[in-house]
N, C-alpha and C positions, 0 to 999 in steps of 0.2 A: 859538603860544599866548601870551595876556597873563600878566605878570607875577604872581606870587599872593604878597598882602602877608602877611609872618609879624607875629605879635606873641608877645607874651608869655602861658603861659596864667594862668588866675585861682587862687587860694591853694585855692579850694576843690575843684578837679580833683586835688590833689593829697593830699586828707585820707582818701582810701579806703588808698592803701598805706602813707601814713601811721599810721594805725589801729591796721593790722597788722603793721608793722615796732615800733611799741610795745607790740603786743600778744605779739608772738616775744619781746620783751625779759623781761614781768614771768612771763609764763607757762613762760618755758625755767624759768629755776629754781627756781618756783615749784612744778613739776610733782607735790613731794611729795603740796602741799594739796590737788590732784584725786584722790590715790587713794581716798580716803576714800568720796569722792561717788562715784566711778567705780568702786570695789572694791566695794562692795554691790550695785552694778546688775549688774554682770558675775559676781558667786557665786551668781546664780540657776542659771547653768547649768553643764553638767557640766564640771569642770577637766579643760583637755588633759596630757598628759604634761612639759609643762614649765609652768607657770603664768606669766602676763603679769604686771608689777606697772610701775607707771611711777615714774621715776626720772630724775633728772639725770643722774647717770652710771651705767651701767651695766658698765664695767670696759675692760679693752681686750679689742677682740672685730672680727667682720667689720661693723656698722656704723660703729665708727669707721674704720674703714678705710678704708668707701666715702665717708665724709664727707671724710677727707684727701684722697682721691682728688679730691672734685669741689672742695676748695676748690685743687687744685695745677694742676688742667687749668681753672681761670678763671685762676688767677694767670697759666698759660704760655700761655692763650687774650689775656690782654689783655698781655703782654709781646710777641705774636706776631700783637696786629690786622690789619698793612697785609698779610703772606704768607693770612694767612686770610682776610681781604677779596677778593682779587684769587683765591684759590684758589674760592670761593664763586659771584664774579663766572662765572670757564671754567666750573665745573659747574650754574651755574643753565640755564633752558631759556631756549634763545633765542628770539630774536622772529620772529614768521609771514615777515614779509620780509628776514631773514638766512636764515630756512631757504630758505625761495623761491627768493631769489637763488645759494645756495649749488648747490641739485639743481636750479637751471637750470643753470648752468655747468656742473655735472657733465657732465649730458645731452645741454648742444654738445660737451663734450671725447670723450664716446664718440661721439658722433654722426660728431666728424670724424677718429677715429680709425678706426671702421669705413667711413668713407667711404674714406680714404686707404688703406685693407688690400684694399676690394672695386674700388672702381673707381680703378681705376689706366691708363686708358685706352688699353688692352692689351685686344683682340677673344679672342684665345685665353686669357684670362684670365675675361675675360664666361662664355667657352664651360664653362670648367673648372668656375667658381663654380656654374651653370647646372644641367650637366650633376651635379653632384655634390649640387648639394639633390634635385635628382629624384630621382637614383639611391638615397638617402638615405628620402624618402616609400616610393618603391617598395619596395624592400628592406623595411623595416618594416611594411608591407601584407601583403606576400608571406609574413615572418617571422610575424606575428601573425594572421593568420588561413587560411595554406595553401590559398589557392584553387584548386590544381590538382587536387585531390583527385576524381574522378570525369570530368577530361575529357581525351576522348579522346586516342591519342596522335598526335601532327601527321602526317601526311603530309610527305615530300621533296620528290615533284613527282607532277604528273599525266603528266606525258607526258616523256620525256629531254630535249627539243628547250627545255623549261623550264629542266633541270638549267644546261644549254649556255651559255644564255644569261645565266643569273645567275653562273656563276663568271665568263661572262666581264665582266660588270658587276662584280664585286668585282675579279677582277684591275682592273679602271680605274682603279676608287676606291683601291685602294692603291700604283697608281702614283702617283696624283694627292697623294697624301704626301710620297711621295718627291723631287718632284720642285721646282726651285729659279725655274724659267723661268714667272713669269704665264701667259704664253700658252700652254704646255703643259699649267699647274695646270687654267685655265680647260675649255682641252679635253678632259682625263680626266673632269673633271668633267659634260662633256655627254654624255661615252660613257655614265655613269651612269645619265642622265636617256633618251637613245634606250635603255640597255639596258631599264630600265623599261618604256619604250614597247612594245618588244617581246614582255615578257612580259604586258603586257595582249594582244596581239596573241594569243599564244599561249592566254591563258586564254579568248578570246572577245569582248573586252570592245572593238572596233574603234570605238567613239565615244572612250574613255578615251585608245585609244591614239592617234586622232588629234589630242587636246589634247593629251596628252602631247609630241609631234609638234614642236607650233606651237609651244606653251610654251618648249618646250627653244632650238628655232634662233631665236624672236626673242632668248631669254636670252643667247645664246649669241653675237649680235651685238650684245647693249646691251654685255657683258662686254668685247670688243674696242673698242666705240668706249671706253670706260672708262678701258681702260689706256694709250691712247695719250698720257694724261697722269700713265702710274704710271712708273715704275724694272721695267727688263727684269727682274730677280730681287728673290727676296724679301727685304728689307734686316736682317731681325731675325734674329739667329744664338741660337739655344737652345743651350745643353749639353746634355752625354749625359746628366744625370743628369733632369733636366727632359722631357729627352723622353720618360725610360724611367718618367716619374711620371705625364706625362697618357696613354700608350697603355694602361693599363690601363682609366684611365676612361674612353677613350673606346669599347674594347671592352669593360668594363660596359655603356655607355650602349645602344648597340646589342643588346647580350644580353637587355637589360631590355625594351626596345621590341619584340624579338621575342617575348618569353616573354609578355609582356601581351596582345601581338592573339595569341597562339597560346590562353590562358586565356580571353579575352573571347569569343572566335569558340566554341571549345568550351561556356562556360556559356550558348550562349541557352535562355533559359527560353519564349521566347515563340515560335510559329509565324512562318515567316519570311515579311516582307510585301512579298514577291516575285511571289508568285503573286496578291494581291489586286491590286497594282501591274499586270501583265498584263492580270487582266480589265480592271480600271480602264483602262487606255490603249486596247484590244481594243473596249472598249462606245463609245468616244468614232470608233471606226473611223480610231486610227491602229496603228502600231507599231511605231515608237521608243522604248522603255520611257523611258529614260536623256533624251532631250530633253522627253519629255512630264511628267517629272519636275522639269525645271530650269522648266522656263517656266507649269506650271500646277498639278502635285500641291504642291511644294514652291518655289511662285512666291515667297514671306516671303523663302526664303534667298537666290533671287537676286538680289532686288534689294535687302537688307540688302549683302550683296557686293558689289555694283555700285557702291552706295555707297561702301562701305569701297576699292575698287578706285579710284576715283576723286578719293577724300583723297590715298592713296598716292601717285598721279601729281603731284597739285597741293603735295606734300610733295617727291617726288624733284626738280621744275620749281624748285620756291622756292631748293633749296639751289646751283643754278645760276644763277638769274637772282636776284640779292642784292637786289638792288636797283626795280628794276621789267620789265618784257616789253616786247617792242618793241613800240612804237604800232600797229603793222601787220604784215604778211607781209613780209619783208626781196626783197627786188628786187636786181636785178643791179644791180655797181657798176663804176665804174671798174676795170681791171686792175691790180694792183700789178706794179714791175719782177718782169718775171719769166712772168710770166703772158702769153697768148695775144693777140700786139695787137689781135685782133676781138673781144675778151671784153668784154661786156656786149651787144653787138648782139643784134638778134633773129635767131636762129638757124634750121634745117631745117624744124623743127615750125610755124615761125609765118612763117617768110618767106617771101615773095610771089618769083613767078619772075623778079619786077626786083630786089630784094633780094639774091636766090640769087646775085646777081654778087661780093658784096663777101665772102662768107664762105670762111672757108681755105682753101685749095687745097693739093694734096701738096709742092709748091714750096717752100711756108711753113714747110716741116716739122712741121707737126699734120697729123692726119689728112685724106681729100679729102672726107670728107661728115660733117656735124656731125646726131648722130644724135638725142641728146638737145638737150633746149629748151636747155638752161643748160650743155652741158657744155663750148661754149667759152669757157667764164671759167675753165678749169683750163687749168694751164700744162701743154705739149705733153708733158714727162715724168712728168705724173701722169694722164696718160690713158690707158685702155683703151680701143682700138677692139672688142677679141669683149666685155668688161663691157660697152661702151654698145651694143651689138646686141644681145646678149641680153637685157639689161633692157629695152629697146624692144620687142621682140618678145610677153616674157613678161608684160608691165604688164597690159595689156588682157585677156589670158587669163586673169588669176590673178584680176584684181577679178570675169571674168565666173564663177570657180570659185567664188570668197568669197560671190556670192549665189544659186551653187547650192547652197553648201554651208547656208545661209542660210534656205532658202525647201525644200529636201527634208527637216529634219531630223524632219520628222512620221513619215516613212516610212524614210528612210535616216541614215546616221550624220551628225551637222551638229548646225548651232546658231547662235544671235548671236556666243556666244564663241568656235568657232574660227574661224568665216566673218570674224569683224573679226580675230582675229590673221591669217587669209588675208590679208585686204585689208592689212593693216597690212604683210607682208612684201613685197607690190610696191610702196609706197611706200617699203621700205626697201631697194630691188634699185635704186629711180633714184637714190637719194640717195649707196648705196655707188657707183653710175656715174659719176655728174656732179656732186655736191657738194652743200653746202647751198644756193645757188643754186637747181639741179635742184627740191629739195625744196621751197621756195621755190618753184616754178613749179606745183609739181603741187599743191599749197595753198596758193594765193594767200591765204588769209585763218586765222585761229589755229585752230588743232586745238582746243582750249578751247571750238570752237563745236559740233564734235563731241562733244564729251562730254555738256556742258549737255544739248544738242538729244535725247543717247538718255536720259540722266536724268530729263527730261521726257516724254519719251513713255512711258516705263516709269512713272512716277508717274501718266502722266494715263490711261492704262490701267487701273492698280490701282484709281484714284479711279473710274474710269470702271465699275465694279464694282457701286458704292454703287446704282446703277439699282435692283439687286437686292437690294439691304440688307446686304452683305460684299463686303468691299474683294477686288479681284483675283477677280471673278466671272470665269470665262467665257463669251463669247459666241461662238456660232458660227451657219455660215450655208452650206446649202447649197443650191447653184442650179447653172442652164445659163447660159453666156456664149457670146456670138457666136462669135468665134473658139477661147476657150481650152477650150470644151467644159464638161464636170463639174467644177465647182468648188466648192473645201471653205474657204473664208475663218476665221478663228478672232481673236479675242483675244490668245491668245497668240502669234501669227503679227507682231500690234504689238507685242508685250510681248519678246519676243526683237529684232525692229529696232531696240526701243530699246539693248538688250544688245549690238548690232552695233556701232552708234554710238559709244556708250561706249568698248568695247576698240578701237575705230580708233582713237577720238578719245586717247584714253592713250596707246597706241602711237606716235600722231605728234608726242603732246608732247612724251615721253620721250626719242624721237628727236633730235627738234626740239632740246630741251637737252642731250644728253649726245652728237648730235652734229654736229649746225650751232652750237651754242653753242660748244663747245669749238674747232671749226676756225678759226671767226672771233677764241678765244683765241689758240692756233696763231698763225694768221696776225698778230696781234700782236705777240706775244713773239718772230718771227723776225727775224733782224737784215737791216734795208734795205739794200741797196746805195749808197754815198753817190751822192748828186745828180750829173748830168753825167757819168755813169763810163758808159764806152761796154760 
């Protein structure tokens, strides 16, 4: 801001309190000569119990009191200006941008004082915090309005063979506690997910339980390829007193999730559209409730899923490959020490009977017939000859299951989704045989194209809908074909291919990274043999 010039003010700004600083002077004691004028005005009305008369002095009494009083706190107010200044100064209101700045600060210091309390980048930590807001809503729900009030009381099981099978699924799970070995944890943890499996089995539900299935054993080898870059045991030591703090919450947590589907299954208010689901599938002349729900009554959610299925892969892909993906399908390379001195040649699957001369013999010490494309680039002691026969054998049967299970799911249990986790597990039966090579061989070009490719046909489907004026129409179509007889073509028939695609194409990224990527870490990080060392 410029400068603002002071000057002097004029005589006459100053003649108003002047006035009347002369006018306090003649009229203080003058006061007698008003009562005269003043006492005749004021005897008009009725005199109070003390009558008023004005007067210089009035004697000692409580206004001169309060007069000494305020002429002793100016005296001790101007002996005591700078403490009173600066006292004046802390209690005045401060200005919008000292507040501002003040309750921002604030608001980072709790901001990172609750961050450093909550995430402490501690996973059983995550779980507790988690686990303990919910438990915390629920309870309060449950507390203030009593929902159980009128339903019915649960049921145990429908049949023993149910009983059976869930105890033995919790004994799993709480071995799976106890125990310190990764690959033990891993494995209780699958007994978990087959026991599950089973009890869909038991209840009737054999579409449930064959995703349930796939789901489990592809998880249950991404989990192994996983830890072959973890620590055999688990490296965090809790005390007794910590552990005997989260068993409780985590058996709330579970008490609560049962008590709530036990409440919610009890309160339907509405007819259950199970039976409309029937005709509905029944009128269209198929009957598979369950598949004819994923790909046409409720087509929105699978392929909102598919989508979200698809981030997730290009999310788990990203945290592997840092940097960028390889230009291509990785190819057989040279052998390192160590490794098969035929490795990289073309192998049984692709060699010509003039080829067939040069490749191992029992002599060599590998094995005498090289069964997979690629599995002579592994060195003689990390080969399986019954792994590379069985995966040879079972390859071509399991993709021709994955597209039965693909192409019946109108009529029988199936679908995109397990028929691609099918296919997805023989591409993951060559790769545990022969390496990433192998893998490599049997997709020569990015899984990534897979995925895109069911993406788009699921979307050009959906769009393909619009003909009709709503997205995700169906179309169907029945005819005679030469050879294949009565055929029933459909919509959803593309619309689940696409869903195939997808879960192949995820499956073989996920692979592809967590474990062709890691081996070719692996084989990094091992220490070469020094040069010329026979």
């Amino acid at each position: 801001l410029p400068d603002t010039d002071a000057h002097r003010v004029p005589v006459a700004f100053l003649a108003p309190p002047a006035v009347l600083a002369l006018a306090c002077l003649v009229l203080g004691p003058g006061v007698a000569w008003l009562q005269g004028l003043l006492g005749t005005y004021a005897g008009q009305f009725p005199a109070p119990a003390h009558p008023y008369h004005l007067a210089l002095w009035h004697g000692a009494g409580l206004a001169l009191g309060l007069s000494g009083a305020a002429w002793a706190g100016g005296v001790l107010l101007f002996l005591a200006a700078s403490p009173v200044a600066r006292a004046g100064q802390r209690l005045a209101w401060r200005s919008a941008d000292l507040v501002f700045g003040r309750m921002l600060l604030a608001l980072e210091r709790t901001a990172l004082q609750c961050t450093g309390f909550v995430q402490r980048g501690s996973l059983s930590v995550y779980l507790v915090t988690t686990m303990s807001v919910v438990l915390a809503g629920q309870i309060a729900v449950l507390v203030a309005d009593e929902p159980w009030t009128g339903v019915p009381a649960p049921r145990l099981w429908d049949h023993p063979a149910q009983a059976a099978v869930a105890l033995l699924t919790c004994a799993a799970a709480l071995l799976c506690l106890g125990v310190r070995r990764r690959m033990k944890a891993v494995v209780f943890a699958g007994l978990t997910g087959y026991g599950t499996a089973l009890l869909f089995v038991a209840q009737g539900a054999p579409d449930l339980a064959l995703t349930q299935f796939c789901v489990e054993t592809v998880s249950m080898i991404v989990f192994v390829l996983v830890l072959r870059r973890m620590p055999v045991r688990f490296e965090e030591n809790f005390s007794r007193w910590r552990r005997l703090l989260r068993m409780p919450v985590a058996l709330a947590g579970g008490a609560a999730v049962a008590v709530v589907v036990w409440i919610m299954a009890g309160h339907r208010r509405a007819d259950s559209a199970g039976a409309a689901m029937v005709e509905e599938t029944a009128h269209h002349g198929l009957k598979d409730v369950v598949a004819t729900i994923l790909v046409d009554l409720r087509a929105w959610d699978t392929m909102g899923e598919s989508a979200v299925l698809a981030a997730a892969a290009i999310g788990v892909t990203s945290l592997i490959y840092l940097h960028r993906r390889a230009d291509g399908a990785e190819q057989p390379v040279l052998p390192l020490p160590g490794d098969h001195p035929h490795a990289g040649l073309r192998t049984a699957w692709r060699a010509s009977r003039y080829e067939s001369a040069g490749l191992p013999s029992g002599d060599e010490g590998g094995p005498e017939r090289t069964w997979l494309a690629a599995s002579a680039t592994l060195a003689p002691e990390r080969r399986s000859l019954v792994l590379e026969v069985v995966a040879r054998l079972i390859f071509h049967p399991v993709l021709v299951l994955s597209v039965y299970l693909l192409l019946c799911a109108e009529n029988l249990p199936g679908g995109g989704f397990v028929a691609g986790l099918t296919a997805g597990v023989a591409f993951i039966a060559r790769y545990l045989a022969g390496g990433r090579h192998e893998l490599a061989d049997a997709v020569p070009f990015k899984p990534g194209v897979f995925t895109g490719l069911g993406l788009f046909l699921s979307t050009g489907v959906a769009l393909g809908g619009l003909g009709d004026g709503t997205v995700l129409h169906g179309w169907t179509w029945h005819g005679h074909l030469p050879v294949w007889g009565d055929a029933h073509l459909s919509t959803a028939v593309l619309f689940d291919c696409g869903v195939y695609l997808l879960v192949l194409g995820v499956v073989l990224d996920i692979v592809r990274a967590l474990g062709a990527r890691i081996d070719r870490q692996i084989e990094r990080a091992a220490p070469r043999p020094e040069a010329g060392r026979a």
